[in-house]
Backbone as JSON Lines, residues from 0, in Angstrom:
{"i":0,"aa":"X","n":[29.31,-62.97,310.92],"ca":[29.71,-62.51,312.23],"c":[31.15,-62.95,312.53]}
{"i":1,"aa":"X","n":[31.07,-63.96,311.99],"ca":[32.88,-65.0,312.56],"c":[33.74,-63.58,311.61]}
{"i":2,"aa":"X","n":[33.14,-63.28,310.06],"ca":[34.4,-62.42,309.78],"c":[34.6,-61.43,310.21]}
{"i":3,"aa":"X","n":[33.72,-60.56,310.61],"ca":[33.77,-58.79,311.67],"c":[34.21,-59.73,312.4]}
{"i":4,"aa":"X","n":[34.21,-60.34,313.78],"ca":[35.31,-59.88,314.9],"c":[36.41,-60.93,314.23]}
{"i":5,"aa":"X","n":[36.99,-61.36,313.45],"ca":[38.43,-62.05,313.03],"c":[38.98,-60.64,312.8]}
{"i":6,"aa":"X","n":[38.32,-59.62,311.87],"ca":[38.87,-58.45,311.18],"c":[39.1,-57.54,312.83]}
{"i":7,"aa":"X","n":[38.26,-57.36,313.2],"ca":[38.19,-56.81,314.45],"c":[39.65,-57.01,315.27]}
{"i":8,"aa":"X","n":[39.27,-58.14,315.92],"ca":[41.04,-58.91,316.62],"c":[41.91,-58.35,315.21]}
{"i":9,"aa":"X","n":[41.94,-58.75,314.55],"ca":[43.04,-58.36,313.38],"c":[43.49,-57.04,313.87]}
{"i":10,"aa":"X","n":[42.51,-55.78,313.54],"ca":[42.66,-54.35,313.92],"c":[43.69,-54.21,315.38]}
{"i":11,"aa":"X","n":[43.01,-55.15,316.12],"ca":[43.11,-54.55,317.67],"c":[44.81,-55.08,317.64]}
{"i":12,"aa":"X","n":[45.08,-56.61,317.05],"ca":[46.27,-57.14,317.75],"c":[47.51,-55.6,317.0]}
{"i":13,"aa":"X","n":[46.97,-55.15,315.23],"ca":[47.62,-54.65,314.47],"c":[47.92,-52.97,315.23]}
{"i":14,"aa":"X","n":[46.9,-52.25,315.79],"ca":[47.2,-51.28,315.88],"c":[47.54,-51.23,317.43]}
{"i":15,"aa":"X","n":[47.29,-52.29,318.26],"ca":[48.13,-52.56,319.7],"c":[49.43,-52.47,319.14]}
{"i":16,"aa":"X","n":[49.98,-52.51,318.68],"ca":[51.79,-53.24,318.74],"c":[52.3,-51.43,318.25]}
{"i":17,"aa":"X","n":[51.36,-50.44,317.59],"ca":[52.26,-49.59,316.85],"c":[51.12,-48.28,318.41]}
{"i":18,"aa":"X","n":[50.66,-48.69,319.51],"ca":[50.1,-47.19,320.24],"c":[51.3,-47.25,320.73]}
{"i":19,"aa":"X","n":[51.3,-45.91,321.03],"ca":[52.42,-44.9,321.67],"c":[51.95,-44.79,323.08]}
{"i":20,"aa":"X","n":[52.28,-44.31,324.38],"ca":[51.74,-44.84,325.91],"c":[50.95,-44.12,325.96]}
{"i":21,"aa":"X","n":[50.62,-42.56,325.49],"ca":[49.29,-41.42,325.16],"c":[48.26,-41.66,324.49]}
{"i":22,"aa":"X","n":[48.54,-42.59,323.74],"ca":[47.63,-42.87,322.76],"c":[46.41,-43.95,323.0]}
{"i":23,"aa":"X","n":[45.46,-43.49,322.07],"ca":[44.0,-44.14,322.85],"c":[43.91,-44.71,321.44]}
{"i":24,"aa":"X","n":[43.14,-46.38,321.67],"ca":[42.86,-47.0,320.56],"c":[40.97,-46.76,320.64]}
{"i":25,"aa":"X","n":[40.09,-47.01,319.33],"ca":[38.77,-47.13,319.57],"c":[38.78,-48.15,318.35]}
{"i":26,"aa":"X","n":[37.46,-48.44,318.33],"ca":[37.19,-49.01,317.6],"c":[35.56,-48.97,317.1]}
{"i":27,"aa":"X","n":[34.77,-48.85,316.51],"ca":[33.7,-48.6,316.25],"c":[32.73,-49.26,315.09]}
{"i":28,"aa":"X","n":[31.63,-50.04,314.9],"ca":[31.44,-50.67,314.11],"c":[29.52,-49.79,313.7]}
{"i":29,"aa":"X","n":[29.4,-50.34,312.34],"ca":[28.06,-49.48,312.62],"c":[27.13,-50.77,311.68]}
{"i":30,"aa":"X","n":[25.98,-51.29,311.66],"ca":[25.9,-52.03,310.93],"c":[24.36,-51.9,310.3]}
{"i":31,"aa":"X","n":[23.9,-52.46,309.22],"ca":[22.45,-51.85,308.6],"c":[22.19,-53.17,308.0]}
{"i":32,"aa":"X","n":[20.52,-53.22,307.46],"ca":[19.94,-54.21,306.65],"c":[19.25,-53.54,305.82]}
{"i":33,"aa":"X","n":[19.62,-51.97,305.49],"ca":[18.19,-51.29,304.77],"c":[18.17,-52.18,303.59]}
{"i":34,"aa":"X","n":[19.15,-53.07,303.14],"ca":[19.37,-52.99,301.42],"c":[18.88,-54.15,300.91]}
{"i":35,"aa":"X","n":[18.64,-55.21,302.09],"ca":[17.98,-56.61,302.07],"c":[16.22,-55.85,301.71]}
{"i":36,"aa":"X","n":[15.98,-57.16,300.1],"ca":[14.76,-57.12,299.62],"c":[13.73,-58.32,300.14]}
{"i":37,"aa":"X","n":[12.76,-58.29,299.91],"ca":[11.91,-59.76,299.9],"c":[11.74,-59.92,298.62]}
{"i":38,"aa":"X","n":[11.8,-61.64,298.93],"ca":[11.28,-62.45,297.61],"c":[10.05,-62.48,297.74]}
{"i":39,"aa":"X","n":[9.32,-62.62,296.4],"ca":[7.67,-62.46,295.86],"c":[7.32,-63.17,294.89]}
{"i":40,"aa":"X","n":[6.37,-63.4,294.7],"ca":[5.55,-63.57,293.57],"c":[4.7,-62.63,292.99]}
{"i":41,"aa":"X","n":[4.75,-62.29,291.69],"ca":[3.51,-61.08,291.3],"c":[3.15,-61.87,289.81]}
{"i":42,"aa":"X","n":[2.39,-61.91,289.64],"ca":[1.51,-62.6,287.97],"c":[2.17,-64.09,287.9]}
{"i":43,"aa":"X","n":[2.38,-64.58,288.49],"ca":[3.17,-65.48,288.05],"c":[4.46,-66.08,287.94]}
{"i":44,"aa":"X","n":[5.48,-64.92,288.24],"ca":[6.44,-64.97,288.07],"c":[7.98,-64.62,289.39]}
{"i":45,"aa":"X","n":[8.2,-65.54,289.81],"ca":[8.99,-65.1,291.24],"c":[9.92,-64.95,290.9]}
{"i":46,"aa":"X","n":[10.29,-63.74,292.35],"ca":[11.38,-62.86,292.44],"c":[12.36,-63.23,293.35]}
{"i":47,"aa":"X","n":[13.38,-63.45,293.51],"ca":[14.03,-63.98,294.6],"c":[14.54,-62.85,295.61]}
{"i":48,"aa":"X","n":[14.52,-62.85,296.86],"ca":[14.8,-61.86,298.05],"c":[16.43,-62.18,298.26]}
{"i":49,"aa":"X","n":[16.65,-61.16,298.69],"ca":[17.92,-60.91,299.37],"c":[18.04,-60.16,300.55]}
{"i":50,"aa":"X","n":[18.8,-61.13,301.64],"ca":[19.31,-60.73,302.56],"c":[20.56,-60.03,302.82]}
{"i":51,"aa":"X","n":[21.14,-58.37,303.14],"ca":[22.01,-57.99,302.95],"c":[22.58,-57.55,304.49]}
{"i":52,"aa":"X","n":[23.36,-57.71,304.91],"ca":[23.8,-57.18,306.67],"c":[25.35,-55.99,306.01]}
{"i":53,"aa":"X","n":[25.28,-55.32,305.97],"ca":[26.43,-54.25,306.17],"c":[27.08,-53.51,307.31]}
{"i":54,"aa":"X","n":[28.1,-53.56,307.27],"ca":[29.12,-53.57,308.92],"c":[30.02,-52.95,309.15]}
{"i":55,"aa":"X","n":[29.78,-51.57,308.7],"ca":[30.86,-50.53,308.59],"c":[31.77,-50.34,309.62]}
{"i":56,"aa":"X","n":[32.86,-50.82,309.24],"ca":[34.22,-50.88,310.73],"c":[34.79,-49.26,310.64]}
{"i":57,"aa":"X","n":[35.48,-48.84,311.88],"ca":[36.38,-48.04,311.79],"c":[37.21,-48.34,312.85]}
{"i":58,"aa":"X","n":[38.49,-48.35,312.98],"ca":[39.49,-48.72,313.84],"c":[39.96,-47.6,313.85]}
{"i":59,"aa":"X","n":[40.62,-46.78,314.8],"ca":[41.17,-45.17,315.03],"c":[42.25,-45.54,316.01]}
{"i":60,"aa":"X","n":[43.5,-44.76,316.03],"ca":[44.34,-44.6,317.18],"c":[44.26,-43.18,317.16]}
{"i":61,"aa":"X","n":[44.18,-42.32,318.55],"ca":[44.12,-41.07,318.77],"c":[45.27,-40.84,319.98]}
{"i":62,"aa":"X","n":[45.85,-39.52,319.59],"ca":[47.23,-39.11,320.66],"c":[46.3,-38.38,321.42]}
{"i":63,"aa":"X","n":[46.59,-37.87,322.56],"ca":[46.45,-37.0,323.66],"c":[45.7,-36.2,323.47]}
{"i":64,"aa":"X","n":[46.11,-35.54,322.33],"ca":[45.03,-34.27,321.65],"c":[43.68,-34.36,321.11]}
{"i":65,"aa":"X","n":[43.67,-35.5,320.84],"ca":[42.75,-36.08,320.42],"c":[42.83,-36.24,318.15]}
{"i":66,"aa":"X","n":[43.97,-35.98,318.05],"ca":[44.46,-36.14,316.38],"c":[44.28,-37.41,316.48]}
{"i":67,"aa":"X","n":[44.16,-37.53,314.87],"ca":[43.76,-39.4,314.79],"c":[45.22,-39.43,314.1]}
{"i":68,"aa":"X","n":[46.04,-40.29,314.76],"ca":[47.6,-40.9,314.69],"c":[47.5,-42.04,313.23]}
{"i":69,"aa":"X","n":[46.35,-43.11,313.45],"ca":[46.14,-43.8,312.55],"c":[44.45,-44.19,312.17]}
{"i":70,"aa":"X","n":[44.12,-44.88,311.37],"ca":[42.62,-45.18,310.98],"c":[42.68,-45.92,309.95]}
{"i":71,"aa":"X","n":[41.57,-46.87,310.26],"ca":[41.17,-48.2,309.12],"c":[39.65,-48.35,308.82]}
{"i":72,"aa":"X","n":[39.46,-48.21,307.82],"ca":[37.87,-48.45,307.71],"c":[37.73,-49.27,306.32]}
{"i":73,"aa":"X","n":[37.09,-50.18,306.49],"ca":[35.85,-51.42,305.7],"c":[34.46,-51.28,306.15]}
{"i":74,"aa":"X","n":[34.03,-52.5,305.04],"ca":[32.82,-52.48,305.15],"c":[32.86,-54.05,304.88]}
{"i":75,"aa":"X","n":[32.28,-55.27,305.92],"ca":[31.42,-56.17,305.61],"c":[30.49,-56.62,304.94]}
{"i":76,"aa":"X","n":[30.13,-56.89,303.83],"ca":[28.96,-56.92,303.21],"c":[28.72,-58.39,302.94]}
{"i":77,"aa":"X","n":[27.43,-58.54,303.41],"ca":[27.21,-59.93,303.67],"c":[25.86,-60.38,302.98]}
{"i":78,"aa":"X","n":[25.49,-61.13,301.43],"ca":[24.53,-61.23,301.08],"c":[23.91,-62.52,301.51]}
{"i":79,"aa":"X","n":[22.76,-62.84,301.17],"ca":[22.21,-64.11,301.34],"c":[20.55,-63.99,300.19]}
{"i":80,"aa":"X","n":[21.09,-64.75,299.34],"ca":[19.85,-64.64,298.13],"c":[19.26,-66.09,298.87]}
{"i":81,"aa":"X","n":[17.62,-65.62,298.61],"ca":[16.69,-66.82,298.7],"c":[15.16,-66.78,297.51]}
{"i":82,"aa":"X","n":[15.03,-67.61,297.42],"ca":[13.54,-67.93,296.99],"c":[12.51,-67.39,297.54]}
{"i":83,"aa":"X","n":[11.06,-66.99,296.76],"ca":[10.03,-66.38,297.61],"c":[9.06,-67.81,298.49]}
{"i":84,"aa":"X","n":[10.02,-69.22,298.54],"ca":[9.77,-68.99,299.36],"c":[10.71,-70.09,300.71]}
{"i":85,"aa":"X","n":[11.56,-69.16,300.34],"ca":[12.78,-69.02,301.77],"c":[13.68,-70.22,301.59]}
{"i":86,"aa":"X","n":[13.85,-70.86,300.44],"ca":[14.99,-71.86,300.39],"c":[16.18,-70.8,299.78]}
{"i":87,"aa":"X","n":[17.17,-71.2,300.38],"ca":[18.33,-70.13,300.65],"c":[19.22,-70.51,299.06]}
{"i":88,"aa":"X","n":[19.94,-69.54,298.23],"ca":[20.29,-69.98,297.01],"c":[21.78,-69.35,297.28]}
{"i":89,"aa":"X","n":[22.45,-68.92,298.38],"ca":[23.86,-68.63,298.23],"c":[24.4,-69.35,299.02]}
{"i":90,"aa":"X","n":[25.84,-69.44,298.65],"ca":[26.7,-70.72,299.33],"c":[27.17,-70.29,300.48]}
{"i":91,"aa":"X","n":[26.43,-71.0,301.42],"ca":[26.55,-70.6,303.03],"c":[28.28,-70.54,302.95]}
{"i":92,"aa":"X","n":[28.93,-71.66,302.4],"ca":[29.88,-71.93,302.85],"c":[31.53,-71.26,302.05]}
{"i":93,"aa":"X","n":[31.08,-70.13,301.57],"ca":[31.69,-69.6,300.72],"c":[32.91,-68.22,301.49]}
{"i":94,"aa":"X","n":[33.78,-67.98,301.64],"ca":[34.58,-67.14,302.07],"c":[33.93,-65.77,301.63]}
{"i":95,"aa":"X","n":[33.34,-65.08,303.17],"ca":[33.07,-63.29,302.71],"c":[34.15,-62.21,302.77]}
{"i":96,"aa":"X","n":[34.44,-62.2,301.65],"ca":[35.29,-60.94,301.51],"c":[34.66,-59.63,302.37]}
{"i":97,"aa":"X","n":[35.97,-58.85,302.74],"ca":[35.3,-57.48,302.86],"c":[35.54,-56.59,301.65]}
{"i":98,"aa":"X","n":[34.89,-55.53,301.51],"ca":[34.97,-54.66,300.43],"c":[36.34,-54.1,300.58]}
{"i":99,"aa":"X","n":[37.71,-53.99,301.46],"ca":[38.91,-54.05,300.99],"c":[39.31,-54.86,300.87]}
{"i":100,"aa":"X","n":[39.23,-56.54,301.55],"ca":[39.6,-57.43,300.43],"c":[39.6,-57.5,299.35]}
{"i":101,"aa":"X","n":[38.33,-57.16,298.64],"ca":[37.65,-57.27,297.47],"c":[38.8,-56.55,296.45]}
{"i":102,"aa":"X","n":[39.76,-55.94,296.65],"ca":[40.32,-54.6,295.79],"c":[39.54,-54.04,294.52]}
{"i":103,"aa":"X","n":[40.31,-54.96,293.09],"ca":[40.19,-54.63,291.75],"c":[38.35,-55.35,291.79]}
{"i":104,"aa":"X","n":[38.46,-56.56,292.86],"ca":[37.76,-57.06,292.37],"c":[35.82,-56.48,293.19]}
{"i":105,"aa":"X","n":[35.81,-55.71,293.48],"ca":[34.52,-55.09,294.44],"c":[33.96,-54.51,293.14]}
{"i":106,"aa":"X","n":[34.93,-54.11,292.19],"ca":[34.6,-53.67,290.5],"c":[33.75,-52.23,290.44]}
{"i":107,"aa":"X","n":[33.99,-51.47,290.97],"ca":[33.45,-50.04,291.12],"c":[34.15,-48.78,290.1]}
{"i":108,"aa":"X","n":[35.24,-49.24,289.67],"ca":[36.35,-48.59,288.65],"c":[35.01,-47.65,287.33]}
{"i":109,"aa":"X","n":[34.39,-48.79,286.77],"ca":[33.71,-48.2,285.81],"c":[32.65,-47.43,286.26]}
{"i":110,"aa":"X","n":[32.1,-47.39,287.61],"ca":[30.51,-46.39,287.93],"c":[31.37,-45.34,288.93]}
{"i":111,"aa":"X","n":[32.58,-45.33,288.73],"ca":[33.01,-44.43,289.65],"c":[33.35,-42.87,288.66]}
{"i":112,"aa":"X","n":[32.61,-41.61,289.16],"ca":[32.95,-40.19,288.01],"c":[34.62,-40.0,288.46]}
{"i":113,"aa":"X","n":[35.74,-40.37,289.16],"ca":[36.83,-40.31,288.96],"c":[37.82,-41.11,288.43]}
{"i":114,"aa":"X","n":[37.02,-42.71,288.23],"ca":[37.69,-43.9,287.77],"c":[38.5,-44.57,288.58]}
{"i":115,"aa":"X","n":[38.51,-44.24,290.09],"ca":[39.03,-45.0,291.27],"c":[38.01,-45.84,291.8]}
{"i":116,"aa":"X","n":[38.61,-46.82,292.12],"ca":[38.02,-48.35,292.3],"c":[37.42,-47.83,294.36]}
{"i":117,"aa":"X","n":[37.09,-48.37,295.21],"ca":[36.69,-48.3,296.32],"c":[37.36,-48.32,297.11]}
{"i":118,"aa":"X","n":[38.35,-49.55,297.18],"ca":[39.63,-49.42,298.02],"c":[40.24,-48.19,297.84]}
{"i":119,"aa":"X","n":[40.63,-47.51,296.95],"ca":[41.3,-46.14,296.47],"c":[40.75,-45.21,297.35]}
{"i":120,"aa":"X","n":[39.4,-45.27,297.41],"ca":[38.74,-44.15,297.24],"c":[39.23,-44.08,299.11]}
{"i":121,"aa":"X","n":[38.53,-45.58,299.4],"ca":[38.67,-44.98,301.11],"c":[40.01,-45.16,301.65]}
{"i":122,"aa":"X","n":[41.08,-45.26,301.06],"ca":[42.41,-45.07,301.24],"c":[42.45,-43.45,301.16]}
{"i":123,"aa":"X","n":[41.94,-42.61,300.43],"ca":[42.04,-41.61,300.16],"c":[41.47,-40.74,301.37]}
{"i":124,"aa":"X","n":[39.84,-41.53,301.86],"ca":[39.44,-40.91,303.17],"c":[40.45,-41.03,304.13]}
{"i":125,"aa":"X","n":[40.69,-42.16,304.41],"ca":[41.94,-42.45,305.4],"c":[43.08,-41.39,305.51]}
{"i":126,"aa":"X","n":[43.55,-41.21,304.13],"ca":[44.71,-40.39,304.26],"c":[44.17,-38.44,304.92]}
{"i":127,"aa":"X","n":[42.95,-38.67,304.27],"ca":[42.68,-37.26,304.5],"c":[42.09,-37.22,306.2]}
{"i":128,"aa":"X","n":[42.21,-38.38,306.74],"ca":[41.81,-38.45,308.26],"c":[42.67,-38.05,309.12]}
{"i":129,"aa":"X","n":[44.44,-38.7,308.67],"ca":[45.01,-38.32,309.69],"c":[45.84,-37.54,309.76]}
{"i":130,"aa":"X","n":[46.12,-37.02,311.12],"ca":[46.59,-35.71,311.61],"c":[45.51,-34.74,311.72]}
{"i":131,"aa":"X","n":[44.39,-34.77,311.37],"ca":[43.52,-34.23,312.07],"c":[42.62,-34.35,313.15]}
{"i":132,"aa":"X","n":[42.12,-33.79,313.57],"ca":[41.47,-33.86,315.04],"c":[40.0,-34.84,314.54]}
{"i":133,"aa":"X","n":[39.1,-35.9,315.67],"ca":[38.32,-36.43,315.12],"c":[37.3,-35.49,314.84]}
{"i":134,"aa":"X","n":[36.96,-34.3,315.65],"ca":[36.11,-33.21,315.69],"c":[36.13,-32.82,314.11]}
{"i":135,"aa":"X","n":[37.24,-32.44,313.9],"ca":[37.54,-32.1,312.41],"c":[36.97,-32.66,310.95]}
{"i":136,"aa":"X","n":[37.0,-33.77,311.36],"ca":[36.93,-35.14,310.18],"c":[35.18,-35.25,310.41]}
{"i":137,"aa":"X","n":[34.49,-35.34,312.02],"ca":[32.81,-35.54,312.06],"c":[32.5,-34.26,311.91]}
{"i":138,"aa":"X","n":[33.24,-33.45,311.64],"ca":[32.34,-31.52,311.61],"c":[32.26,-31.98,310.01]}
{"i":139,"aa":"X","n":[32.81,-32.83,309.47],"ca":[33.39,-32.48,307.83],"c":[31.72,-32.19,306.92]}
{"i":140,"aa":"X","n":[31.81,-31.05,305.62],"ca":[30.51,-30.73,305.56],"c":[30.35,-32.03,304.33]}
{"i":141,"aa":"X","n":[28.93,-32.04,304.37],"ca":[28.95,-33.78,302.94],"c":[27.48,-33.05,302.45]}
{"i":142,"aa":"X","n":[27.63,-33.53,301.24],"ca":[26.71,-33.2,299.83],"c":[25.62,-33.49,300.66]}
{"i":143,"aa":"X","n":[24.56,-32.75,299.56],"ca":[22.88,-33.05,300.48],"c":[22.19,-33.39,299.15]}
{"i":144,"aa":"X","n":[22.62,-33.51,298.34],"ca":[21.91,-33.53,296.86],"c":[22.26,-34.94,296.07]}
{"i":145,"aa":"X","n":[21.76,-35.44,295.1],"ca":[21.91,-36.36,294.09],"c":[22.03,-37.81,294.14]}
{"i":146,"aa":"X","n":[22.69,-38.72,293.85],"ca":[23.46,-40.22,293.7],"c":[23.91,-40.07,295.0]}
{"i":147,"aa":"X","n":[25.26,-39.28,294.82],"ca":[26.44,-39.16,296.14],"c":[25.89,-38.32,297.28]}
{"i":148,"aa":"X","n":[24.82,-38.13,297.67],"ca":[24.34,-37.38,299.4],"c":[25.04,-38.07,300.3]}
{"i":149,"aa":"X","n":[25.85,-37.25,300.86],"ca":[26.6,-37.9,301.91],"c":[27.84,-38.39,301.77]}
{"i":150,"aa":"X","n":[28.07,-37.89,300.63],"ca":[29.65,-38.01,299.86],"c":[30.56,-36.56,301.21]}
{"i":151,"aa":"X","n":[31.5,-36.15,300.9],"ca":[32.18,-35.54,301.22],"c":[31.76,-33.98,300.2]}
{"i":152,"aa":"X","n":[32.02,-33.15,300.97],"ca":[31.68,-31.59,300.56],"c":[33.52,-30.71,300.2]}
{"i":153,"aa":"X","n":[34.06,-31.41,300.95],"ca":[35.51,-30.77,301.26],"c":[36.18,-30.91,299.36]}
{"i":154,"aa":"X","n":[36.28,-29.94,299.15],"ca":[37.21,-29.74,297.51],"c":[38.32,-30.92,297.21]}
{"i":155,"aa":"X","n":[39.2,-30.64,298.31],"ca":[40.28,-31.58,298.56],"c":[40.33,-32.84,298.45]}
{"i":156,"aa":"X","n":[39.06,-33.35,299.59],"ca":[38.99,-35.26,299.46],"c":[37.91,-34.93,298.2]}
{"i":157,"aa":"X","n":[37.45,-34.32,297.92],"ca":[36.28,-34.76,296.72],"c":[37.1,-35.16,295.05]}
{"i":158,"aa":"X","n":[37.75,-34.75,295.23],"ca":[39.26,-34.87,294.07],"c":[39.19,-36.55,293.77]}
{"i":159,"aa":"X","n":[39.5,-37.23,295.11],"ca":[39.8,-38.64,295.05],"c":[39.19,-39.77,296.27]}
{"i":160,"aa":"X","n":[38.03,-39.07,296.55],"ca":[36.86,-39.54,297.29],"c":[35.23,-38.6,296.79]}
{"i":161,"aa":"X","n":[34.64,-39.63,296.08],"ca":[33.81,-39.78,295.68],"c":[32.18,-40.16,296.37]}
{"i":162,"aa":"X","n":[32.65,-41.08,296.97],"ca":[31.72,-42.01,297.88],"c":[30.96,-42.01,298.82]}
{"i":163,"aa":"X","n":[29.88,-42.04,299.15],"ca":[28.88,-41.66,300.54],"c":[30.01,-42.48,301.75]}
{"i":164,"aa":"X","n":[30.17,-41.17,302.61],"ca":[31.02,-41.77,303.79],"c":[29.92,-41.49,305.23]}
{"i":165,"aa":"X","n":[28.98,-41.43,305.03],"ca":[28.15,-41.32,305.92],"c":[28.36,-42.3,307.32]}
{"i":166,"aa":"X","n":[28.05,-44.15,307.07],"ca":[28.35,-45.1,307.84],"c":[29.67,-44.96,308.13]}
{"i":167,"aa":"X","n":[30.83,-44.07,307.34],"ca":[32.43,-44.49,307.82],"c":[32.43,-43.95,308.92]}
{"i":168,"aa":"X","n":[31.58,-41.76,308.66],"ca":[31.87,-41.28,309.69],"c":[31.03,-41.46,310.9]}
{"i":169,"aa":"X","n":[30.33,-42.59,310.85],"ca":[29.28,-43.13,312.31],"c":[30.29,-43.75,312.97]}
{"i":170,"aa":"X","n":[30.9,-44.66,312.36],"ca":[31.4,-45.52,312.75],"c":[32.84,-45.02,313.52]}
{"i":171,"aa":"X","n":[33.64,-43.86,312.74],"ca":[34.35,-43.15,313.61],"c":[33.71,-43.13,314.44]}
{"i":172,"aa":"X","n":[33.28,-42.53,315.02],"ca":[32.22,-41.14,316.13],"c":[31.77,-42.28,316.72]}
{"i":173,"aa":"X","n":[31.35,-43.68,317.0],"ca":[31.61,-45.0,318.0],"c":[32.95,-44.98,318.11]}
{"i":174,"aa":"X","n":[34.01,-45.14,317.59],"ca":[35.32,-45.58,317.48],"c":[36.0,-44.59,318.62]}
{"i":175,"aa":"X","n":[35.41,-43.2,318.33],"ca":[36.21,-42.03,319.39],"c":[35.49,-41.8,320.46]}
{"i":176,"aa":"X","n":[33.91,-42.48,320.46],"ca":[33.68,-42.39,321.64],"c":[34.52,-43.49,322.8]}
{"i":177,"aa":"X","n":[34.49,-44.89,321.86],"ca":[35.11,-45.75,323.26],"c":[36.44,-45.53,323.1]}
{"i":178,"aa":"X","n":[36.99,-44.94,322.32],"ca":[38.65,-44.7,322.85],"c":[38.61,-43.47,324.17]}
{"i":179,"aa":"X","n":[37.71,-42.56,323.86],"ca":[37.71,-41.62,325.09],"c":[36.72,-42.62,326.25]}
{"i":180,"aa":"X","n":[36.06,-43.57,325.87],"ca":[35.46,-44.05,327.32],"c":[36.49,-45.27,328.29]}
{"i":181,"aa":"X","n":[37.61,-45.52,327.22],"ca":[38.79,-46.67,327.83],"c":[38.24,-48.07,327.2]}
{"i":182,"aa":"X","n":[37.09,-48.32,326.1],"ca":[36.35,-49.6,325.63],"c":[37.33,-49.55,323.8]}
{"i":183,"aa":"X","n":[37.62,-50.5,324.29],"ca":[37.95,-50.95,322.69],"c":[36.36,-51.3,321.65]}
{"i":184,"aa":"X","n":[35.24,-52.05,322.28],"ca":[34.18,-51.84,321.55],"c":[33.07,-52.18,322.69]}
{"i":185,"aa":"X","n":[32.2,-51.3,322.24],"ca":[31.08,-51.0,323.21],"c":[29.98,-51.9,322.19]}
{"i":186,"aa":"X","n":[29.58,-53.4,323.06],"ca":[29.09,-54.25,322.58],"c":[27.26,-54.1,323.27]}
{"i":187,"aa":"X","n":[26.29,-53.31,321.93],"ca":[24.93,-53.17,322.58],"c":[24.23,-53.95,322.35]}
């Protein structure tokens, strides 16, 4: 939690200094546990559980029109391995990267079908975000089939975005709601 809102303030102090007086900042976060397992025992033999929290940021500046001027999106990923039965085996006290911290090292280069690493990839969403309208970017159509459901459908970003952007574009679509409501983040 301490690293989402450090990154958070980070966003806000970073993209305060560059709005224009039209311009609306949002910010939007979306966050999940589907991916956290339980630890078990079956015949004999234990399995250790994992706790996973994922925290998909999006930071947006939008002009008048509602075009997105600028945009930042990560993802938090926060594990916690334990025993089946609940003594905790990861180092509480260990620095959590975010998955753009992470760059070379998030290591996605080799399972990726274009050979771009993750940071790339959502640099690539990013780029294909702005100057367009947010309407534009949440109308965008995304795969319904395979591995990648929820990847991007568009020819263009599919070139050099690969990746289920599903949580990015939630997390917009919070981000443009509180820039149009005047909330930098709508805390539920």
């Amino acid at each position: 939690m301490k690293k989402t809102l450090s990154v958070v303030l980070a966003l806000v102090l970073c993209f305060g200094a560059s709005l224009a007086l039209a311009d609306t900042f949002g910010l939007g976060i979306v966050t999940s546990i589907d991916a956290s397992t339980p630890g078990y025992i079956e015949d004999g033999e234990a399995y250790n559980g994992r706790a996973q929290v994922d925290s998909t940021i999006c930071a947006v500046i939008l002009d008048d029109k509602g075009v997105i001027v600028d945009i930042y999106f990560d993802v938090a990923q926060t594990r916690v391995d334990f025993t089946p039965e609940g003594e905790i085996l990861s180092d509480l006290e260990a620095i959590q990267k975010t998955k753009m911290e992470k760059r070379d090292g998030y290591n996605m280069r080799g399972r990726s079908p274009i050979g771009a690493e993750l940071f790339e990839q959502v640099n690539a969403l990013r780029a294909f975000c702005i100057g367009k309208t947010a309407e534009e970017v949440l109308g965008m159509k995304l795969t319904t089939e395979g591995d990648h459901a929820g990847a991007s459908a568009d020819a263009d970003l599919a070139t050099s975005c690969t990746i289920t952007i599903n949580e990015y574009l939630a997390a917009l679509a919070k981000a443009v709601a509180n820039a149009a409501a005047g909330e930098i983040l709508e805390i539920q």
